[in-house]
C-alpha positions, 0 to 999 in steps of 0.5 A, spaced: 421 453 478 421 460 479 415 464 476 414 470 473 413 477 475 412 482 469 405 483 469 403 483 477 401 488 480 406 486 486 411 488 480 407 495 479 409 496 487 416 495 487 417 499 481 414 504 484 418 502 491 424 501 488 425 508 484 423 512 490 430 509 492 434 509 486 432 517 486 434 518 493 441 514 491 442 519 485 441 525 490 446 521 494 451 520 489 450 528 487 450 530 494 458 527 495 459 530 489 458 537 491 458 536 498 465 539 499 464 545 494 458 547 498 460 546 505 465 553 506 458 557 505 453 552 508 457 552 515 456 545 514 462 542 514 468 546 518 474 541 517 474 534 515 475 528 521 479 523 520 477 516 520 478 510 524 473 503 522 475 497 526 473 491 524 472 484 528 472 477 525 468 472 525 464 476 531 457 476 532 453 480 534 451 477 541 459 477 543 458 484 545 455 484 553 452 491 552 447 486 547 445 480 553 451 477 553 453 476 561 459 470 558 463 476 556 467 482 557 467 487 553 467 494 557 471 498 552 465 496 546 459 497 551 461 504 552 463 505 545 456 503 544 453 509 549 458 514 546 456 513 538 449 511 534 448 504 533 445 500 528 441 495 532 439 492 524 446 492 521 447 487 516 453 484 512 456 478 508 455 471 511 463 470 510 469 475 511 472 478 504 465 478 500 464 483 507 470 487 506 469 488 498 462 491 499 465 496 506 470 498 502 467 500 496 460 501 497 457 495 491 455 489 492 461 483 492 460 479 486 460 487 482 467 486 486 469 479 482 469 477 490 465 471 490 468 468 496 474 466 501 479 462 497 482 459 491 483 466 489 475 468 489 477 473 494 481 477 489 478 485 488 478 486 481 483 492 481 478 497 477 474 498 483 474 505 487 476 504 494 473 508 500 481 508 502 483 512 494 477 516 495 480 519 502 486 519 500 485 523 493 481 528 499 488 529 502 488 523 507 493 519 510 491 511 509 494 506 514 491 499 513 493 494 520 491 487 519 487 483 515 486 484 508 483 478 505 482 481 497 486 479 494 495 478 495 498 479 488 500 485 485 495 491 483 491 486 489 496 489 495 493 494 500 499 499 497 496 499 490 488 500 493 489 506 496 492 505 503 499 508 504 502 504 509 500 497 510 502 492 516 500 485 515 496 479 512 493 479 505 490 472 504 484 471 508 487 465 514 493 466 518 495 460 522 499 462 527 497 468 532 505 469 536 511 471 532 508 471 526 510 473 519 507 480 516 508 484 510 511 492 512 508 494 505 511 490 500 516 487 505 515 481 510 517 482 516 516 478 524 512 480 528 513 480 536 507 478 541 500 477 538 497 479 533 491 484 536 496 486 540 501 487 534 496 491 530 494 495 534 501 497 536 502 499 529 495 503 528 497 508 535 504 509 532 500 511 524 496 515 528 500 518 533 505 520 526 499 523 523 495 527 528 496 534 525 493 532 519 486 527 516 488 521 517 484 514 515 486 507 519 482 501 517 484 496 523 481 490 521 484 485 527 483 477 525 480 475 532 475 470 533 477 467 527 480 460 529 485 456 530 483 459 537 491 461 539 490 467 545 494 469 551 494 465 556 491 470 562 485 471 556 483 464 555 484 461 563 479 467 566 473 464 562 475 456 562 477 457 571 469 460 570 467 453 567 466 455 560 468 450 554 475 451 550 471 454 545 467 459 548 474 461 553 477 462 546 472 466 543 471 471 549 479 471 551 480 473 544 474 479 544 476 481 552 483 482 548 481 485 542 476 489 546 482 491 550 486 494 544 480 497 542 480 502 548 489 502 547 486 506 540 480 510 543 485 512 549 490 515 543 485 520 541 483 522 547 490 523 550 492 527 542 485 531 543 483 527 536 475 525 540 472 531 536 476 531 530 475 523 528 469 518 525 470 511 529 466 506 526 466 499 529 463 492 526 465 485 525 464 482 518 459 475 518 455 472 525 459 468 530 464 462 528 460 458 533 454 455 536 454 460 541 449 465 544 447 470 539 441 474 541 435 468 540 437 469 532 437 463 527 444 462 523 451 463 524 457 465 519 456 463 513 448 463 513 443 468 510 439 466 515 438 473 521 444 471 525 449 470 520 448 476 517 447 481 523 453 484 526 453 489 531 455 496 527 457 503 532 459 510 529 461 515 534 464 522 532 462 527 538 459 533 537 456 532 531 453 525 531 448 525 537 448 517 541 443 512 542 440 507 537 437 506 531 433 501 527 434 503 520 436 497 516 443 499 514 449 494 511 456 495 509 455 498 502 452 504 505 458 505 509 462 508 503 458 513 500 455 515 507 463 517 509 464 521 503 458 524 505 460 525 513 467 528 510 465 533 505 469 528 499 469 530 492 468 524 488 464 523 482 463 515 483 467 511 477 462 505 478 455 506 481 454 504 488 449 500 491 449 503 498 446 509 500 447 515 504 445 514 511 448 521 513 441 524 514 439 519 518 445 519 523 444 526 524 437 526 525 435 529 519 431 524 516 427 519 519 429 512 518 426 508 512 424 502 510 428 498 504 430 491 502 437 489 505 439 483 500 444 477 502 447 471 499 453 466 499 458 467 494 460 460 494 460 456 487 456 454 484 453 461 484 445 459 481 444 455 487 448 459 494 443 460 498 440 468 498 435 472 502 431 479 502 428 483 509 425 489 509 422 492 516 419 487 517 420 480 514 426 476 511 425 471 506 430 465 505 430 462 498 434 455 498 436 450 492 429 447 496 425 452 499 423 459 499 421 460 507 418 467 509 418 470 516 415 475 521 422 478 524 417 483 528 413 477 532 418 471 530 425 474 531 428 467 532 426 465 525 422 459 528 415 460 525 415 459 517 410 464 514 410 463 506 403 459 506 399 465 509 402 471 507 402 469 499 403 476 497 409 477 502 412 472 499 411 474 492 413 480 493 420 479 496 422 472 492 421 477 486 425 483 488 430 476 491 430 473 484 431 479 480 437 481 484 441 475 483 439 474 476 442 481 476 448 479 480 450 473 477 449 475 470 454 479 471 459 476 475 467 476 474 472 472 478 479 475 478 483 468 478 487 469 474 494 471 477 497 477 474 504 478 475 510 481 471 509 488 472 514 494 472 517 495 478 515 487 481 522 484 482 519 477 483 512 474 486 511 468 490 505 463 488 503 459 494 501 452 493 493 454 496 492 458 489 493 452 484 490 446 481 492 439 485 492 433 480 494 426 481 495 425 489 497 430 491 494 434 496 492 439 501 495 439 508 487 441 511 480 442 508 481 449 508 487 451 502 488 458 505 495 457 508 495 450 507 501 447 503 501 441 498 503 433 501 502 426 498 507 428 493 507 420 491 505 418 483 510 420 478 506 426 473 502 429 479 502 436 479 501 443 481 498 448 477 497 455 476 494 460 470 497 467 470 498 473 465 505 475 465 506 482 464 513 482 464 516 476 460 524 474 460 528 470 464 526 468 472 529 465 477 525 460 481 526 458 488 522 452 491 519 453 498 519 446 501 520 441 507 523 435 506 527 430 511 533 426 509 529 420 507 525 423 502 530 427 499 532 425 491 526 426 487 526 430 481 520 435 478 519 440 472 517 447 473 514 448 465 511 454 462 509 452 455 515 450 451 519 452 457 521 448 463 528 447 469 529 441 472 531 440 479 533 435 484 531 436 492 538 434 494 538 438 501 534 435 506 530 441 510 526 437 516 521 442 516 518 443 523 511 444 526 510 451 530 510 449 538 503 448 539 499 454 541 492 451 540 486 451 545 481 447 541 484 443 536 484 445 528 481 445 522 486 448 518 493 447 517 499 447 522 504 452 521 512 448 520 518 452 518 520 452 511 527 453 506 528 456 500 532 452 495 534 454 488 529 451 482 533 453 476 532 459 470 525 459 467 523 463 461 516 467 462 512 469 456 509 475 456 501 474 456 497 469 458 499 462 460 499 456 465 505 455 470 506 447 472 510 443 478 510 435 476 514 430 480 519 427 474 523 422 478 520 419 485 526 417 489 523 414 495 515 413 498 514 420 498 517 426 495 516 431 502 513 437 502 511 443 498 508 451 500 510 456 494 514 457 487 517 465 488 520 467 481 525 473 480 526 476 474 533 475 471 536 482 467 529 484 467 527 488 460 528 496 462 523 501 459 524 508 460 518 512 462 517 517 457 518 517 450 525 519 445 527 526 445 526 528 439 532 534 440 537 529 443 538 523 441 543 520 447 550 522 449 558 520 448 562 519 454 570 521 453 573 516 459 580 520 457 577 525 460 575 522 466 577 524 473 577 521 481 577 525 486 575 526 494 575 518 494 571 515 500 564 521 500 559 521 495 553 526 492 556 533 490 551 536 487 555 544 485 552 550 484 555 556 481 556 562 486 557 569 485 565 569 486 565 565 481 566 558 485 562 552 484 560 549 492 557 542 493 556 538 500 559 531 500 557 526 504 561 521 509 568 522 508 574 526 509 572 530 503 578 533 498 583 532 504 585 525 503 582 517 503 584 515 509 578 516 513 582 520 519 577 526 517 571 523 517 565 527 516 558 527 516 556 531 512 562 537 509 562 542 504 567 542 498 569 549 494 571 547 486 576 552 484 576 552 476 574 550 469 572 543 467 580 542 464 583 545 471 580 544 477 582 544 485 577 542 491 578 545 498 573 543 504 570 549 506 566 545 511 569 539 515 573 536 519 576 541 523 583 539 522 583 539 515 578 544 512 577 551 512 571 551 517 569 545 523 563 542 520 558 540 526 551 539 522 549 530 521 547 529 516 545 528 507 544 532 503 542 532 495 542 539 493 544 546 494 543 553 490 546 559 490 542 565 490 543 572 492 551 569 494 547 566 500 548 557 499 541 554 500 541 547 502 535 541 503 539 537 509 537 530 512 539 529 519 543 523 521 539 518 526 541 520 532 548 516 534 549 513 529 550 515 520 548 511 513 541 509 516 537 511 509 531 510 511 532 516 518 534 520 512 528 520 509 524 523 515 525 530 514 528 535 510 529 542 512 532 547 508 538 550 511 541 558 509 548 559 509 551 566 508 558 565 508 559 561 503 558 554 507 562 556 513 556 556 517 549 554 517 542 557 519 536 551 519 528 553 518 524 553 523 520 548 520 522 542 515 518 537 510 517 530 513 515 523 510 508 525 512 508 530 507 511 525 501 517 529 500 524 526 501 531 528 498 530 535 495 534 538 489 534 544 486 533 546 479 541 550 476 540 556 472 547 560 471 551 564 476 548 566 482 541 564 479 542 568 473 539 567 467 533 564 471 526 565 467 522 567 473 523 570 480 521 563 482 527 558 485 524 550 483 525 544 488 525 537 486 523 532 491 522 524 492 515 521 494 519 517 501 516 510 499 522 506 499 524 500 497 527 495 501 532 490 499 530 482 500 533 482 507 528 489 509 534 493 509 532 500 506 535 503 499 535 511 497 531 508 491 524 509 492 518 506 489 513 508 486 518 512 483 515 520 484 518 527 484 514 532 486 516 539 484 515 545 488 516 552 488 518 559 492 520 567 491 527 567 491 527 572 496 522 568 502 526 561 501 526 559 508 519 562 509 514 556 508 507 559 508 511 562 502 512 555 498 507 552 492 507 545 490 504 543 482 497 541 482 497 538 476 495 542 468 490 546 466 489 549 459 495 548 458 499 551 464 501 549 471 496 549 477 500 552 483 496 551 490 499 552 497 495 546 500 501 540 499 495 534 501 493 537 493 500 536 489 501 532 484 508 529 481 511 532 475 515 526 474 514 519 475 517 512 473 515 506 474 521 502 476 522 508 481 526 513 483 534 515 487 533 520 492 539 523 489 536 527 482 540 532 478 536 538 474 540 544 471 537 549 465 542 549 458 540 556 455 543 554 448 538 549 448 532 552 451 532 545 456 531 543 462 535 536 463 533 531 469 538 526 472 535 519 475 536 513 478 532 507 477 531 501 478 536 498 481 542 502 487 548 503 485 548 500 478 549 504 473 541 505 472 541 512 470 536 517 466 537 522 463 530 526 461 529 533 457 524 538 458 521 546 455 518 547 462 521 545 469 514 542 470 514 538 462 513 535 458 519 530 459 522 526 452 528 521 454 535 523 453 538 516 455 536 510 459 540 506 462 541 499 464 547 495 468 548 492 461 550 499 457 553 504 462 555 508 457 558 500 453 563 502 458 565 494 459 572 495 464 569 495 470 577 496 474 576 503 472 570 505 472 564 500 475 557 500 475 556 502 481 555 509 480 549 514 483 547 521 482 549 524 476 549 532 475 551 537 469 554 543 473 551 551 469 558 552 469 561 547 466 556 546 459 558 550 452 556 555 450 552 551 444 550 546 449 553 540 446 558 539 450 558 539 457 561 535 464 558 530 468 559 529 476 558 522 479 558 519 485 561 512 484 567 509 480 572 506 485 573 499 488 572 496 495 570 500 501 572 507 497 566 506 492 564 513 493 568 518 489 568 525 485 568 524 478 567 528 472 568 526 465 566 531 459 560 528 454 557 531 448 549 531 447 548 527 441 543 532 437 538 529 432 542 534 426 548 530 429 
């Protein structure tokens, strides 16, 4: 029974204690706020560092040799350790995704919904703030290489909590450290080698793409969490020294991460980053094993000294002075703390619980006493083991007792105080039992498996996060990466609770192990009053990985694995429950099952934005269409002061035949006439059949014509080589012609990927820019995050889908300091900033973008009319958007789907597959009504790429 505290004077004191604290939060929490607006006067911050946090897994505090430990080798860390400030009394959660939920959003875990570290326990709730979004809205980049462990579905997924680059594993296990499986953002790819070593490949190459501007890289390696895989060399120094399997595995996994700990540091220095750059290292609970920790009591998953200390390293030359530290600090300080050290603006969304600690770092504050909460996250919750410190005592509460201690004289935690220190006791075991009132209370797991959204294509559900009934059961102890066995009672099933937020048809695939002699059972996959049957026919004799291990396993083996087809399964929209039965058992066993994948089938396409209420659609007239240049792609056209209309094509022979005998890159075409009567000559290409030799490589998706000089935004060909999409979106340089596309003159400078600008239109107004409503010409480019298809091969349609608009005088166009980029609206008019970290998209769409867009001004009707690509390559996906302003808002003219293109059903004429639609100036009424489509697409085999045109009228709302 624990007793009350209302009324004590112990209580009066806390009170007292703890507003001293909260007050010092709040000034925390207003000092991240104003810290940024201030720093340009106080001097105090000159430019904002870039931020490196590695973190190890399962390594405790006495794996550092720099902290006693003769055993093992750390060099790299123990002079990271002289260089920086270091917390000798840093604390953690016993376990790993509790840790990385409160480092990452500076509140305690169980605010977070994470509880623990599997079944789906480990999921973040989504509606948190993490250190990595907050970085990024300040104008970083965000890479995360490694271990995530908050969370694999969805909104869960690194990509969607702030990082923009992720490598790696979501789920809190891996089981095979060599040659492993990794997500690339949202695709899985196979690693090379080992992980440590694949991590920190990934991490140099992020860091080395962003020196010239602030950058966060979270390298969250998985060692020396078990199964105890590591290069042989690492494992063999420490066992030829006669150490145990377990300890050499240990230390050789440390030794190598210690290794590419020093691959990271010696990039900062080679790059001349030390200076401008934050390195914080950590480990996230004690040491996995029994083994030495500095003389303290407990190891993970304890809340006793040793399994929540970890050795904790901030190094930033010039500003942070190195030494040690015994302020109390844990890992959800270390968020608001960075927003201080960076200069951040951020209004917290959700209170923290940690405090900013960046006084005391640089010595403006002496450090000072606190309470330093710990507590397991295990179910059932009321009764996890939790503990309190503050300087100098830590009090531990159990199910069966409440046991106090003097860490000052008793560090090893051996002599139990309670009896004789009542008042002690009292007072931490109230502040210890409010704080879990508070927590638990309050407490939402997140285990319901959201899937369905727009843009998710498919989702997979792996066997680890379902409920087992019957026989069936899990391959290990430990779900995380198991697969299910035992399938030998007809009626056991799997189960899994989702919200769907996409219903419709879904294909579903089984990902199974099955040798020949278990083949024939049947199973039900059912989702309320809709279920598929199916039959494991095809025997797949899934394999064990070779064995790797030095120490035998407590998790589950690796195997290989086949995909079969399951059949169609209706997914209504909302909550509900996905079951797999056994139906039929053939044979003594039914074989072995890892995960369910659903694809949606024809998915429901809504557009972005809502109806026009000045168009309503278009009506296509296909007796007008025309096929021309058969073999190259894109011809956006501009309309020049001679009267003409240029557009630049890609891959093909141009006008000059189909043949491919005059193949080029990228050429320049000539459109003489009006849209009844039209001839094309090749201006630029092949130097046998065209007007003047082309000699750039490269794309193209748009080009103006101002003050008779062409302007064209061009993506350079992958060295060697044409078609590679995604080497295209690295770079878009403008380029300057001016004679009419026979030569061309590149700027200086260009966009990369790493400003988040790909593709490049340009907004149409009427001959040689007339008409043009301002002095200003507009550019339309594509946020670079491109989706790849289920092989990883890159497409041009990019997801999220996010134009972004700049703009410049028409007089400076290739001077790039003369360039603006929309930040956003204000009172009703547009917020235009040099900064291009600071822009904002004008147009997004959920189920993404094509890098080829169209945009053109229709003075008749007062409208700016976007094209687009979504969803889906060359399928006929196109939207059509309209708008008062180049910013905005926009209304929906059409958005189309692979089943009403345009209703056009003769697909031997006209098939799906086209792309990149515009309206040439030149070729629209002059009520706007009417006007002249041009497409890529349209023919058949290898010669799918074309130029057509085909006249369309505006379907207005008085039609």
């Amino acid at each position: 029974m624990v007793p009350d505290f209302k009324n004590t004077e112990t209580e009066k004191n806390r009170r007292i204690f703890f507003k001293t604290k909260i007050d010092q939060v709040n000034k925390t929490i207003c000092l991240a706020a104003v810290t940024a607006a201030f720093a340009s006067c106080s001097g105090t911050v000159e430019e904002k560092p870039n931020v490196i946090i590695i973190l190890a897994d399962d390594m405790g505090w006495g794996d550092v040799n720099a902290n006693g430990n003769e055993l093992v080798s750390t060099p790299v860390l123990n002079r990271l350790k002289s260089e920086s400030l270091s917390f000798d009394r840093f604390y953690v959660c016993p376990l790993s995704a509790p840790t990385r939920a409160e480092m990452l959003t500076g509140r305690y875990f169980l605010r977070t919904g994470v509880s623990s570290v599997t079944r789906g326990f480990e999921n973040m709730r989504t509606t948190e703030i993490t250190v990595a979004e907050v970085l990024k809205d300040n104008g970083y980049t965000t890479g995360c290489f490694g271990k995530w462990h908050n969370g694999r579905y969805y909104l869960q997924h690194p990509n969607r909590q702030g990082f923009d680059e992720f490598v790696g594993f979501p789920v809190g296990h891996l089981g095979y450290y060599f040659d492993a499986f990794f997500l690339h953002n949202d695709v899985e790819k196979r690693s090379e080698g080992y992980t440590s070593d694949y991590f920190t490949a990934q991490a140099l190459d992020f860091i080395e793409r962003n020196r010239d501007s602030q950058f966060f890289c979270y390298v969250p390696y998985n060692v020396p969490h078990s199964p105890f895989q590591l290069p042989e060399e690492y494992f063999a120094k420490y066992n030829s020294a006669g150490l145990d399997s377990t300890l050499s595995s240990v230390y050789g996994m440390v030794e190598n991460m210690d290794y590419n700990i020093g691959k990271i540091l010696q990039k900062l220095k080679d790059l001349d980053l030390e200076d401008k750059t934050i390195v914080v290292f950590l480990s996230d609970n004690g040491p996995n094993t029994t083994r030495y920790n500095g003389g303290m009591k407990g190891r993970k998953g304890s809340v006793d000294e040793g399994g929540v200390r970890v050795p904790f390293y901030i190094r930033w030359p010039g500003h942070i002075e190195a030494g040690t530290t015994d302020q109390l600090a844990q890992d959800i300080d270390i968020m608001p703390t960075l927003i201080e050290m960076c200069g951040l603006k951020y209004e917290p969304v959700n209170p923290f619980d940690g405090i900013g600690l960046w006084d005391v770092i640089r010595g403006r504050e002496e450090p000072f006493d606190r309470l330093i909460f710990s507590r397991q996250g295990n179910q059932n919750l009321a009764y996890c083991n939790s503990s309190v410190r503050n300087n100098s005592h830590r009090l531990v509460l159990t199910r069966k007792d409440t046991l106090l201690f003097n860490l000052i004289d008793d560090p090893g935690q051996k002599k139990e105080i309670s009896g004789s220190e009542k008042e002690t006791t009292l007072s931490l075991l109230g502040e210890l039992v409010k704080h879990n009132r508070e927590l638990i209370s309050g407490y939402k797991p997140v285990t319901t498996i959201e899937a369905g959204f727009p843009g998710e294509t498919s989702f997979t559900l792996p066997v680890q996060d379902a409920a087992l009934s019957g026989m069936v059961k899990y391959s290990s102890i430990h779900p995380n990466q198991s697969h299910t066995e035992n399938w030998i009672r007809e009626g056991d099933s799997v189960s899994w609770s989702l919200r769907i937020h996409t219903g419709g048809t879904y294909k579903a695939e089984l990902q199974y192990g099955c040798p020949e002699d278990q083949t024939g059972s049947s199973f039900i996959l059912r989702s309320g009053a809709y279920e598929t049957n199916f039959t494991i026919s095809e025997a797949f004799d899934s394999q064990v990985l070779p064995e790797r291990d030095y120490v035998k396993r407590s998790e589950s083996v690796e195997r290989t694995w086949a995909w079969m087809e399951a059949g169609d399964l209706f997914l209504s929209e909302g909550d509900q429950r996905i079951s797999l039965i056994l139906k039929e058992i053939q044979n003594k066993e039914a074989g072995l099952i890892k995960a369910i994948k659903l694809t949606q089938v024809n998915p429901s396409i809504e557009p972005p934005y809502p109806q026009s209420e000045l168009i309503s659609g278009i009506n296509i007239d296909w007796s007008t269409h025309r096929r021309h240049a058969q073999g190259s792609d894109n011809f956006q056209l501009t309309w020049a002061d001679d009267d003409h209309q240029y557009g630049i094509w890609g891959d093909g022979d141009g006008f000059s035949g189909t043949s491919g005998k005059h193949r080029v890159s990228l050429g320049v075409v000539r459109i003489e006439g009006d849209h009844n009567n039209y001839r094309g000559f090749d201006r630029y290409g092949h130097k046998e059949s065209s007007e003047h030799e082309a000699v750039i490589r490269g794309k193209s998706w748009g080009m103006i014509c101002v003050k008779g000089k062409l302007y064209a935004w061009i993506h350079p060909d992958k060295p060697g080589g044409w078609g590679n999409w995604e080497f295209h979106h690295k770079e878009a340089r403008l380029h300057k012609s001016e004679d009419k596309g026979a030569s061309w003159q590149p700027a200086e400078w260009a966009f990369t990927i790493d400003d988040g600008l790909a593709g490049g239109n340009i907004l149409q107004f009427g001959k040689d820019y007339s008409g043009a409503r301002d002095r200003y010409v507009y550019h339309y480019l594509s946020d670079p995050e491109i989706l790849r298809d289920a092989k990883g091969n890159a497409t041009e349609l990019m997801v999220p889908g996010r134009i972004f608009l700049l703009r410049v005088h028409r007089d400076r166009m290739m001077e790039r300091q003369a360039y603006e980029f929309f930040a956003g609206m204000k009172k009703g008019k547009p917020v235009w900033t040099g900064d291009i970290k600071l822009k904002k998209p004008v147009f997004t769409d959920s189920n993404g973008v094509g890098t080829p867009v169209g945009i053109s001004y229709y003075a008749a009707l007062k409208r700016y009319i976007l094209t687009t690509q979504h969803t889906r390559p060359h399928a006929g996906m196109l939207g059509i958007f309209e708008a008062k302003e180049p910013w905005g808002p926009w209304s929906t003219i059409t958005y189309l789907n692979e089943d009403s293109w345009f209703g056009y059903d003769n697909s031997e004429t006209v098939p799906r597959n086209c792309f990149f639609w515009c309206f040439p100036v030149k070729w629209i009424s002059d009520d706007g009504r009417s006007a002249t489509m041009v497409f890529t697409g349209g023919g058949r085999g290898k010669n799918n790429d074309s130029f057509n045109t085909v006249r369309i009228e505006f379907l207005h709302q008085d039609h």
